[in-house]
N, C-alpha and C positions, 0 to 999 in steps of 0.2 A: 293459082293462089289469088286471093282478093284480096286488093288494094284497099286499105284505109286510110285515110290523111292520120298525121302521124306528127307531132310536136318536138322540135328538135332546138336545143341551143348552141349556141357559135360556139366552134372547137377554137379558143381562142391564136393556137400555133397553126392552125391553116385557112386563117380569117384574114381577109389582111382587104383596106383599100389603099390600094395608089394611086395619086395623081401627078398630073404633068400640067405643066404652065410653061409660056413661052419667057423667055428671060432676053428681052433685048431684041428677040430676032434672032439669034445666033444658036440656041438651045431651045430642048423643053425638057428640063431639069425636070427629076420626078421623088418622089418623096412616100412616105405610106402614115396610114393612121391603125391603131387600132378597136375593135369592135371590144367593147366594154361588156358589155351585155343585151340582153333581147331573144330573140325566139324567132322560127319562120315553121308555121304552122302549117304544110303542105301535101297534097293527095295528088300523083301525076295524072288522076282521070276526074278531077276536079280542080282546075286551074284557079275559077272564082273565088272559091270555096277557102282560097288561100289567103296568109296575109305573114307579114311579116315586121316586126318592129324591132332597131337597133339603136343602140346609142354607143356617142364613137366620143374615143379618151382623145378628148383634142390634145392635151400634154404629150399623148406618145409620138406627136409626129416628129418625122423622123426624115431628114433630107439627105443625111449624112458627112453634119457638118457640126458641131454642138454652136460656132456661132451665128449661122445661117437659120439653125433649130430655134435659138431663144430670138430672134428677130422674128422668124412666121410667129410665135407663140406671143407676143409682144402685142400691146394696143394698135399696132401699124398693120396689122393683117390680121388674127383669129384671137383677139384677146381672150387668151386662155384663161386670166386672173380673174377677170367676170364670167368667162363663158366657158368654164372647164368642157363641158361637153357640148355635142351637139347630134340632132338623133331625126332617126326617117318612121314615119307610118307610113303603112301600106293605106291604101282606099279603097284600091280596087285589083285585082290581077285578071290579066285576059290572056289567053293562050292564044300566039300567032303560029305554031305549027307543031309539028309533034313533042320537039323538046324546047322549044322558044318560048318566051310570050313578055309583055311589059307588065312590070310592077308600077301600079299609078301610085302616086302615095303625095308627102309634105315634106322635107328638110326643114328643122329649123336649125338653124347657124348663125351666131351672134347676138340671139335673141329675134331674129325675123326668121319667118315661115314663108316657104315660096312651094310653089307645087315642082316635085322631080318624077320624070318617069325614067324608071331603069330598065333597060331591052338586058334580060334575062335570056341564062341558057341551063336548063337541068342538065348538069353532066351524069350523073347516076345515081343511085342507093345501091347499097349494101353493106355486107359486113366486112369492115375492114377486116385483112388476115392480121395483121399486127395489133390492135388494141383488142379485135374482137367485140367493137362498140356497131354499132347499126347506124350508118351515116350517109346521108345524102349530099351533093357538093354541086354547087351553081357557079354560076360565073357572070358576070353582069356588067353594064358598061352604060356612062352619061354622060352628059357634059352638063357644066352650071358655067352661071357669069358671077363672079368674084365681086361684082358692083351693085348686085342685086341685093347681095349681103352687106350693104354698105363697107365692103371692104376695096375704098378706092385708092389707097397708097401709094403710088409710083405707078400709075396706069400712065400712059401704055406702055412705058419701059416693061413693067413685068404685066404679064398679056391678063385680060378680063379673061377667056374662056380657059374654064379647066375642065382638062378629060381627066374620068375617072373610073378606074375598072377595078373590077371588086372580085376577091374570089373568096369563096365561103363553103366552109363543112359545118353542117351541122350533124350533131349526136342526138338521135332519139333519146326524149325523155319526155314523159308526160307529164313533168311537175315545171316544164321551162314558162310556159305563159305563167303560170305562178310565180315560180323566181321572178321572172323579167318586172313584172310588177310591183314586186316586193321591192325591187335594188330601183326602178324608177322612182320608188315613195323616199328611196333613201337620197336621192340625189336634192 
C-alpha cells in the first residue's frame, strides 16, 4: 500500500501534555495542559515533509489541586487572564531513525516566542477497532526553562527546568489544517 501524508487533528481525550517541575528539591510535582486545537500534517516516508501546529488551553491546567490550579493560572506563573493560550509551530521536522526524529519549531508562552525542539516518537497508524477513526499517536518529550518565558516567581524554590512529555492521537481528517486555521483567526 502507498503511503501518503495524511492531515490529522488532536483526538482531544488522548492528547494530553504533562509537566513536572522540581518543588523545593523534595518533588517534581507534575500537572497536564490540554491541546485546544491544531493539526500535524504527517507521511511516515516523508519526515520533512511534516509539520505540525498546536495550541494549548492554558486554563485547563491541571496539578490536581483547584488552589495550587488558580495560583499556576495567576499573574505569578502562566497568566492565564492575559495569556489564555499558548501554541507551538513546527519549522522543520527531521527523521533520526525509523520511528524517531525532532520536531524543530517556536513556543510562544506569555506572549514571548523562544525556539523548542521536541524529540518525537511515531508510535503507529491505524484504525482504531473502537471508534473505527484512522489515527496515528506519537509521543514526544522537551524540556523548556520557566525564566525564558519571564516566568521568574519563587525561582529556585520552584525549579526553572521543566520536563514535558506529550502524548498525542491524531484523527485523519483532511479539512484539520482548515479548522486549525479557522479556530487560530478566532483566538
Amino acid at each position: 500500500m502507498l503511503a501518503v501524508a495524511s492531515d490529522y487533528r488532536f483526538d482531544p481525550v488522548h492528547t494530553q501534555i504533562l509537566f513536572s517541575v522540581s518543588h523545593l528539591g523534595f518533588s517534581q510535582p507534575s500537572g497536564r495542559l490540554h491541546v485546544k486545537s491544531g493539526f500535524i500534517h504527517f507521511d511516515k516516508n516523508d519526515w520533512p515533509g511534516s509539520k505540525v501546529e498546536a495550541v494549548v488551553d492554558i486554563a485547563s491546567l491541571d496539578m490536581g489541586d483547584a488552589a495550587w490550579n488558580a495560583k499556576l493560572r495567576s499573574w505569578e506563573f502562566f497568566g492565564a487572564d492575559k495569556h489564555p493560550i499558548a501554541q507551538f509551530v513546527s519549522i522543520s521536522v527531521e527523521k533520526t531513525g525509523e520511528h524517531s526524529g525532532i520536531v524543530h519549531g517556536k513556543l510562544i508562552l506569555l506572549g514571548i516566542t523562544r525556539p523548542l525542539d521536541l524529540a518525537v516518537t511515531f508510535n503507529r497508524a491505524g484504525v482504531d477497532p473502537y471508534s473505527l477513526k484512522y489515527t496515528a499517536g506519537f509521543s514526544a518529550t522537551a524540556t523548556i526553562k520557566r525564566s525564558d518565558f519571564g516566568m521568574k516567581k519563587y525561582l529556585p524554590d520552584v525549579g526553572d527546568k521543566i520536563e514535558l512529555r506529550i502524548e498525542v492521537e491524531g484523527l485523519r481528517d483532511r479539512n484539520a489544517q482548515e479548522q486549525a486555521g479557522k479556530d487560530d483567526r478566532e483566538h
